[in-house]
C-alpha positions in Angstrom: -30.7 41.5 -44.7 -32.2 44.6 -46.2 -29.4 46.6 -47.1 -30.6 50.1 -45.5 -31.0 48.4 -42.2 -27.5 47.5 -42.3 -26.4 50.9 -43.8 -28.3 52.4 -41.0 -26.9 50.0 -38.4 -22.8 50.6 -39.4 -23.7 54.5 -39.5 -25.0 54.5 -35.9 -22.7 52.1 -34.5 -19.2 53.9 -35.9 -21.0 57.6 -34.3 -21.5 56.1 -31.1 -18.2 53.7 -31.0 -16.4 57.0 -31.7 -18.1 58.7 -29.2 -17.4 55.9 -26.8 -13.9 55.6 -28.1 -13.4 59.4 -27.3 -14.9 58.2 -23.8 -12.5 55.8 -23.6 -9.3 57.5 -24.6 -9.6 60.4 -22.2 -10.3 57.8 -19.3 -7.5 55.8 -19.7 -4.7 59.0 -20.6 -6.4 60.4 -17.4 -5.4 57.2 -15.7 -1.7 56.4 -17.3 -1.0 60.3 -17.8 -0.3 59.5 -21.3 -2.3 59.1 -24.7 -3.3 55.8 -25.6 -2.1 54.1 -28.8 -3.8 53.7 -32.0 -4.6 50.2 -33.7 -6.6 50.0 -37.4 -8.4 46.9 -37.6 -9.3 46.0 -41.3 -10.8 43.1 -43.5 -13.6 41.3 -42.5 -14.7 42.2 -39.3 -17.8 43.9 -37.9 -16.6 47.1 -37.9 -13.5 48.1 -39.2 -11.5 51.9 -38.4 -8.5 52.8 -36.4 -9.4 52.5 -32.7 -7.6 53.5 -29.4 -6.1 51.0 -27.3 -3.4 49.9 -24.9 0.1 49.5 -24.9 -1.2 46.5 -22.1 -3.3 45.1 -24.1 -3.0 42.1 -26.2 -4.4 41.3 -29.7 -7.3 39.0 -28.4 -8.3 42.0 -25.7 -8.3 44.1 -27.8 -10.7 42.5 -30.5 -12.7 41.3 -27.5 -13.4 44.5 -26.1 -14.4 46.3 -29.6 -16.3 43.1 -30.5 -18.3 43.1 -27.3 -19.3 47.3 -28.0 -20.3 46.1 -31.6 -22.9 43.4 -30.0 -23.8 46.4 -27.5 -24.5 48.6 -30.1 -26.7 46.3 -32.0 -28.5 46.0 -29.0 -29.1 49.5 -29.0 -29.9 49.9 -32.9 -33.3 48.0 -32.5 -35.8 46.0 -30.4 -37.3 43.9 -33.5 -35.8 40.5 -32.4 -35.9 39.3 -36.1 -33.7 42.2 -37.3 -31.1 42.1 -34.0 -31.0 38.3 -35.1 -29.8 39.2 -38.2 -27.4 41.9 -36.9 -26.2 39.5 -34.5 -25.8 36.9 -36.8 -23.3 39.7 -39.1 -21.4 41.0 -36.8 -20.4 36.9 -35.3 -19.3 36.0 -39.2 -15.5 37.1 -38.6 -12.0 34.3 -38.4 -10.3 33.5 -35.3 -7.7 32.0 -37.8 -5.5 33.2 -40.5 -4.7 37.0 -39.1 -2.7 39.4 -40.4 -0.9 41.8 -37.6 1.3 44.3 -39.4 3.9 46.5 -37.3 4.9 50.2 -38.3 8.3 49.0 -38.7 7.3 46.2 -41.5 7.1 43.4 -39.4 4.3 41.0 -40.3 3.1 38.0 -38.8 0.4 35.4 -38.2 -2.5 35.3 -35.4 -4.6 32.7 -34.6 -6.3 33.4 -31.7 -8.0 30.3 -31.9 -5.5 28.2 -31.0 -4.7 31.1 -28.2 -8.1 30.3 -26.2 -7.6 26.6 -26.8 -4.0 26.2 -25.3 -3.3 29.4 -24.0 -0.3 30.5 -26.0 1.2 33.4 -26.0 2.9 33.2 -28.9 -0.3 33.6 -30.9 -1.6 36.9 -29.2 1.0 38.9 -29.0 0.7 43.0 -27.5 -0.2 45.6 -29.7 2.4 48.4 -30.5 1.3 52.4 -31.9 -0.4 52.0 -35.5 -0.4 47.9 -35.6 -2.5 47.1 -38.4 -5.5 43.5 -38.1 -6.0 42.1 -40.9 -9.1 39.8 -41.0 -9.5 37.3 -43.6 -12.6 36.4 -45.3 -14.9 34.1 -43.3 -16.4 31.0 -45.0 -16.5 28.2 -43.2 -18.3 26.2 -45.5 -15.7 26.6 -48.1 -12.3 27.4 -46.4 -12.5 24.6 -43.5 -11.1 21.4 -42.4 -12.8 19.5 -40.0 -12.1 16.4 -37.5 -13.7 14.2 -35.6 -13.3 10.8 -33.6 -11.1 10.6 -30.6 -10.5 14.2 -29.5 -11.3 16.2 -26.7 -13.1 19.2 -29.2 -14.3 18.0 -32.4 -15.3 20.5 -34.9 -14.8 22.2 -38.0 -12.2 25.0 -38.3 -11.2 27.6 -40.7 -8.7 26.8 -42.5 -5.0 28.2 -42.9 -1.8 28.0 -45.4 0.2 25.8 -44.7 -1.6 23.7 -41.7 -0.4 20.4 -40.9 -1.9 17.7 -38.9 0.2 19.3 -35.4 -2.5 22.4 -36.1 -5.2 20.5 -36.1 -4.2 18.3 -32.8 -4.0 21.6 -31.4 -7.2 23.5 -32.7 -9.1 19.7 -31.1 -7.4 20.1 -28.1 -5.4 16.3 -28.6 -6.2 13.2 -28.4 -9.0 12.2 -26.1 -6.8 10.4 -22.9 -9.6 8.4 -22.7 -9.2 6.2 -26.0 -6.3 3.9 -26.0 -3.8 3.2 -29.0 -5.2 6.0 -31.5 -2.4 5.8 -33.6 -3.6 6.9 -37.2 -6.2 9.5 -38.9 -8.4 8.7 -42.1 -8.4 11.9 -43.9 -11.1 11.9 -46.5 -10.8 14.1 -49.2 -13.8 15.1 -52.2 -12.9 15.5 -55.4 -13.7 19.3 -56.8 -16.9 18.7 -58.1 -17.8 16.9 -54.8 -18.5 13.5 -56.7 -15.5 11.3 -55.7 -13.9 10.7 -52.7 -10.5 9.5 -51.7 -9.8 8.0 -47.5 -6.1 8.0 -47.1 -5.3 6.4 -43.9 -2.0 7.5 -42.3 -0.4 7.2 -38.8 -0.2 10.2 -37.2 2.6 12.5 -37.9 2.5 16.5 -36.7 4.2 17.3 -40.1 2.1 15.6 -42.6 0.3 19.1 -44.2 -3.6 19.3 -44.5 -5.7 20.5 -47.6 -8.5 22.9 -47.6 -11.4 20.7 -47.5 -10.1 17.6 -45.4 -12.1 15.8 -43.1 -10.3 13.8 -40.3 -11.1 11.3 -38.7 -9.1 10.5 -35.2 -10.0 6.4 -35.7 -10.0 4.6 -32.0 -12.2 1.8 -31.1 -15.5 3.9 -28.8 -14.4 3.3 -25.2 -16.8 1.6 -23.2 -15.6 2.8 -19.6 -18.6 5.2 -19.2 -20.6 5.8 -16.6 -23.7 3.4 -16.6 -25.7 3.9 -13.3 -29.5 2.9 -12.5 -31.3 4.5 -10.1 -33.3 3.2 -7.0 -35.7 5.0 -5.2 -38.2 4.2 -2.5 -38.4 1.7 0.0 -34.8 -0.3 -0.4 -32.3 -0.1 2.7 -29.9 1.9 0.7 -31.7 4.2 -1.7 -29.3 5.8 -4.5 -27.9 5.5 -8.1 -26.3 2.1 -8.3 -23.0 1.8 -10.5 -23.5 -0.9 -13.4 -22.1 -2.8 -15.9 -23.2 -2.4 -19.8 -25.8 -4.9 -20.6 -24.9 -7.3 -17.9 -25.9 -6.3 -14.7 -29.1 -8.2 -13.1 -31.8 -6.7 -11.5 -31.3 -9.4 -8.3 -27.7 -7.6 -8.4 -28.5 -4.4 -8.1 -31.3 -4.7 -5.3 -28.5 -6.7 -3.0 -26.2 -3.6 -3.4 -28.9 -1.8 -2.2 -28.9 -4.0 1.0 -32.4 -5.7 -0.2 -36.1 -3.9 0.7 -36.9 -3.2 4.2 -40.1 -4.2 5.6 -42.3 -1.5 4.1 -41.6 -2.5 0.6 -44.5 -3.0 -1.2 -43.3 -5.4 -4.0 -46.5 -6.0 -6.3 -46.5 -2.1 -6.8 -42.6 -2.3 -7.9 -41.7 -0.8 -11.0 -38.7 -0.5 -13.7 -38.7 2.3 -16.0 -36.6 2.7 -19.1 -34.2 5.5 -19.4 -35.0 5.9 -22.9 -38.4 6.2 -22.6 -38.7 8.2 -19.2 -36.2 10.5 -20.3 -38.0 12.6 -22.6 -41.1 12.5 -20.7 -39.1 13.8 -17.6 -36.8 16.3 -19.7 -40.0 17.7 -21.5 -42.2 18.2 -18.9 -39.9 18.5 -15.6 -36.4 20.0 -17.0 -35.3 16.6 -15.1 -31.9 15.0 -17.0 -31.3 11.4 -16.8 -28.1 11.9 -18.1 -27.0 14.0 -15.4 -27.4 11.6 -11.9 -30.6 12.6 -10.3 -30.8 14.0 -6.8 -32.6 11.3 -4.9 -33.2 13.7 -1.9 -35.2 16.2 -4.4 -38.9 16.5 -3.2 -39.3 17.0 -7.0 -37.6 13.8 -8.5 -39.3 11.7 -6.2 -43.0 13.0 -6.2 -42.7 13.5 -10.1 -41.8 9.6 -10.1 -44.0 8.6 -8.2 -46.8 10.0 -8.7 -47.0 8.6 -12.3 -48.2 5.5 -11.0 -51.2 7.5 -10.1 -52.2 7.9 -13.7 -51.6 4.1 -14.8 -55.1 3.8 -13.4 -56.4 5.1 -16.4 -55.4 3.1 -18.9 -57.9 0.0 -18.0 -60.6 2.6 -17.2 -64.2 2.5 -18.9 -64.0 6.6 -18.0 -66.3 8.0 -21.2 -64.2 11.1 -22.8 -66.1 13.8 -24.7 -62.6 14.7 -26.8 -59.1 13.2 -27.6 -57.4 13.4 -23.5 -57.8 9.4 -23.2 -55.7 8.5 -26.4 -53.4 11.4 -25.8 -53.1 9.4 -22.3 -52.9 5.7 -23.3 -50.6 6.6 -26.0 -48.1 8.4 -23.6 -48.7 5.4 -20.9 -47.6 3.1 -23.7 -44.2 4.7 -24.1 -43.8 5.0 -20.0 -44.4 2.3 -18.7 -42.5 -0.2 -21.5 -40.9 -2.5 -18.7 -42.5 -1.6 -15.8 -44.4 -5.0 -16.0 -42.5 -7.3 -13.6 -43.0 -9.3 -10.7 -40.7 -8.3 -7.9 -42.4 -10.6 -5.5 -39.4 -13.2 -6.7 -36.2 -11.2 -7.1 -34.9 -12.7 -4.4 -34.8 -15.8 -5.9 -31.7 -15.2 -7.9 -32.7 -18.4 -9.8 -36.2 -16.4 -10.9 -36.5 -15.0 -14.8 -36.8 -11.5 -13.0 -33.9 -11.4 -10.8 -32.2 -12.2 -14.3 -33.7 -8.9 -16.1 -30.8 -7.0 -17.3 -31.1 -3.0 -16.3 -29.7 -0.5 -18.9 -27.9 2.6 -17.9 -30.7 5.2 -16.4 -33.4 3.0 -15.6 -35.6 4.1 -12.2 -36.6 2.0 -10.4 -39.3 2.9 -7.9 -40.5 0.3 -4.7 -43.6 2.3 -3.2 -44.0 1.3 0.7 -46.9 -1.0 1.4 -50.2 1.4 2.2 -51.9 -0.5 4.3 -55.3 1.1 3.1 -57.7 0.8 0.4 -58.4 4.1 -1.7 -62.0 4.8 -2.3 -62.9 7.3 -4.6 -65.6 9.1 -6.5 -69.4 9.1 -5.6 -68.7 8.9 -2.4 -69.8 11.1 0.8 -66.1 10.6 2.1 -63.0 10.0 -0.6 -59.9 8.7 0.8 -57.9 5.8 2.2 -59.9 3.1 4.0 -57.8 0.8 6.5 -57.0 -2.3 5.1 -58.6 -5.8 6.3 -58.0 -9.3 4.9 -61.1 -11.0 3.5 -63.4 -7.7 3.0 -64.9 -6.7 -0.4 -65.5 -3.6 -2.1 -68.8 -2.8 -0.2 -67.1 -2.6 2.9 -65.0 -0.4 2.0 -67.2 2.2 0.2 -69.6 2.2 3.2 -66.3 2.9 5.7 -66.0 5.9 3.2 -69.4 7.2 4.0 -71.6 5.0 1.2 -72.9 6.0 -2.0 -74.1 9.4 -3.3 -77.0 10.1 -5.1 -75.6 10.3 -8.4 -73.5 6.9 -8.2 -73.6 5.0 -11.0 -73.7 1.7 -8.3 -73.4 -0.7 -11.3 -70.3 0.5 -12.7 -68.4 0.2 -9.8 -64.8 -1.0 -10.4 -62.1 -2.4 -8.5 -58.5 -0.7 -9.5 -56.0 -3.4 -8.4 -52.9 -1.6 -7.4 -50.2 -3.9 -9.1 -51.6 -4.1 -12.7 -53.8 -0.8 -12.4 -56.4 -3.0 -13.9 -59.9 -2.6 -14.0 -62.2 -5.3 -12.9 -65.9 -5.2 -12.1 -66.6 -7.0 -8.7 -70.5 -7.0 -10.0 -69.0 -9.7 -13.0 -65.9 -11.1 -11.4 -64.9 -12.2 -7.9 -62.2 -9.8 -6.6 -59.9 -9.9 -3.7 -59.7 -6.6 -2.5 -55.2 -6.3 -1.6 -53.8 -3.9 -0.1 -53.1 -0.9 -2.3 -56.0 -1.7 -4.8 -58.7 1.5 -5.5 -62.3 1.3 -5.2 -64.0 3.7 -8.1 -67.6 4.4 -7.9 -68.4 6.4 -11.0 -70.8 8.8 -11.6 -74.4 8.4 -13.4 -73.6 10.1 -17.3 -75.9 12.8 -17.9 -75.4 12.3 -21.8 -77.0 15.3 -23.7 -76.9 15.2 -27.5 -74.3 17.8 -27.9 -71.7 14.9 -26.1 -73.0 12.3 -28.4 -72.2 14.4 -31.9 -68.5 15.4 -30.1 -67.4 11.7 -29.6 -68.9 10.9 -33.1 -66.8 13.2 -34.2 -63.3 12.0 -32.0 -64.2 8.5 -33.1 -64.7 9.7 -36.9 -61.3 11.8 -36.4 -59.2 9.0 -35.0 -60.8 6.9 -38.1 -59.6 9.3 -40.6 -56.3 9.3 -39.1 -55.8 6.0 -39.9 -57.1 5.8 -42.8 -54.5 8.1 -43.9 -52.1 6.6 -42.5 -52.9 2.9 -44.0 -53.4 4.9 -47.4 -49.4 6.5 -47.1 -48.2 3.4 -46.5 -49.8 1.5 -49.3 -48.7 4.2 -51.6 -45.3 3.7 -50.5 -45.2 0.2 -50.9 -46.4 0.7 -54.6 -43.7 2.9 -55.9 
């Protein structure tokens, strides 16, 4: 940080914390009807001086309230969000651990508020008395730490102290984790001081066993595997909802009877798994929606965002023309999205079938749309929309129910969007059996100019490049 910021900054902030101070000390005699007492706080902390405080008050209050007017006062020193980063990032480098609290009468002792916030011991943040004396210690984590890790409730790295033993750091991580069974011993890792050797000394646990500056323990249990592995089911099943599982064992067939099986809307071609851990991000990224967190299957959000995805598998079979990059953008985000969404539900009944076999992963979706009863017909068409369903009629029927062609259709590039695959077929080439569900697309005549012609030369000549990078990376990492 530039050092006459800082200058400036500690100036400022001691004028108006003494100003406030003064505030403060006349408030509180007015309310007690007598002066308050006086506490220095030294070392390394934001701001150091001899403050006013309360007999009442306790050593973590106290530090509290004179840290929170230190963050409130670099508020008030700037509005350049780079410097009050750097402010703030000064004034939060101070030890919980390791402080000194001497008394007028000689009395020293020890304060580790830390271990106060984590347990709630009073014996570690005691009250102040009239000119008590804080002593921080230097902060440096990165030197002056132990850390643990493995089966805790709150791993972390701590600063360290004198004198800790292993009963410190069960407390600073809160204990064992209740929810590991038989941890009975710590490896504690230690580097040599040149950091190029290390020795793991495995121990069972005992409270008394003292720590070095610089150990790294690890809490050793065997990762428990009672966790909460849920899919969820949405759509058109009697009994919609997130469906406890087991870990890699739990059928597909299984979880659709504890749903109670589909009712008679379900539309099973159109039924889809997704993966959790390719969903997730898509769903966390663009909808703030955690698959980690058990979804709210009576959100209009969850639902519509779900479902609606199925709209744009359409695309992906398409012979839509772009002028720029949007269609590999959108095959290449289909082709994370929809990895196992390719099965055949029609058979899960069959609990003999390969599908009612699937195994379903902690925080898969799976969606069963209800049958529509309608063909969509869309495009070049004088009216777009759903077309009642009839058994046995093609694709002509259905774009003159929707009002026949416009003038710019493009009547031999028509293609049938079959609702189960989302694939593309030309009725003009290949006979097609128009379901229930499918979309009938009637494109558009391309008005091609030669300014579209040089822009997908240049995608095309782009995506080439791309690769050939690419190819040319990994061939010069194979040769080294």
């Amino acid at each position: 940080m530039n050092s006459k910021i800082a200058v400036c900054f500690l100036f400022l902030f001691h004028f108006a914390l003494y100003s406030q101070n003064n505030q403060n000390k006349n408030f509180s005699s007015d309310i007690l009807g007598t002066a308050p007492i006086s506490v220095t706080i030294g070392g390394s902390f934001p701001i150091t001086g001899t403050f006013p405080a309360l007999m009442t008050e306790r050593v973590d209050e106290f530090i509290s309230r004179i840290y929170a007017q230190a963050v409130d006062m670099t508020l008030k020193v700037t509005s350049d969000p780079d410097i009050y980063r750097k402010l703030k990032e000064q004034i939060n480098n101070f030890a919980l651990r390791g402080i000194k609290l001497k008394r007028a009468t000689g009395e020293e002792m020890t304060i580790d508020l830390k271990k106060f916030r984590l347990n709630g011991d009073f014996a570690y943040n005691p009250y102040l008395k009239n000119d008590d004396v804080i002593i921080f210690p230097a902060y440096d984590i990165s030197r002056n730490f132990v850390a643990a890790s493995g089966a805790v409730n709150f791993p972390g790295v701590f600063v360290y102290v004198e004198g800790d033993k292993l009963s410190d750091v069960l407390d600073l991580v809160g204990g064992i984790n209740p929810a590991y069974e038989n941890v009975d011993s710590v490896e504690i890792s230690r580097l040599s001081y040149d950091g190029q050797t290390q020795t793991n000394i495995k121990i069972a646990i005992d409270k008394d066993f003292v720590i070095q500056r610089g150990d790294r323990l690890r809490f050793l249990a065997y990762e428990t595997q009672k966790k909460n592995f849920y899919v969820t089911v949405i759509g058109e099943v009697k009994m919609p909802s997130n469906v406890p599982i087991t870990k890699n064992h739990t059928t597909l067939y299984e979880v659709i009877q504890a749903c109670d099986g589909f009712t008679e809307l379900a539309s099973l071609k159109r039924a889809r798994v997704y993966k959790r851990n390719t969903l997730s991000i898509f769903l966390e990224e663009m909808y703030n929606i955690n698959l980690n967190e058990q979804p709210d299957l009576e959100n209009p959000k969850f639902r519509n965002i779900i479902l609606n995805l199925e709209l744009a598998l359409m695309y992906r079979m398409s012979n839509v023309v772009t002028e720029d990059t949007n269609y590999f953008n959108l095959e290449n985000q289909l082709r994370v999205l929809i990895e196992g969404s390719s099965l055949d539900f029609r058979k899960v009944n069959d609990s003999t079938s390969d599908i009612a076999k699937y195994i379903v992963q902690s925080g898969d979706v799976i969606i069963i749309p209800p049958i529509q009863n309608s063909v969509y017909v869309f495009g070049q068409v004088l009216r777009p929309g759903h077309v009642t369903f009839i058994n046995g009629k093609d694709y002509l029927y259905y774009i003159n129910e929707a009002g026949g062609m416009g003038e710019l259709a493009e009547d031999d590039e028509v293609m049938v969007i079959k609702g189960g695959s989302r694939a593309w077929i030309s009725p003009l080439k290949d006979e097609v059996q128009i379901e229930e569900g499918d979309y009938v697309y009637v494109p558009k005549q391309s008005l091609r100019t030669l300014r579209s012609y040089i822009l997908e030369y240049s995608v095309y000549m782009s995506l080439l490049a791309s690769i050939a990078a690419i190819l040319l990376s990994i061939v010069t990492i194979s040769q080294k």
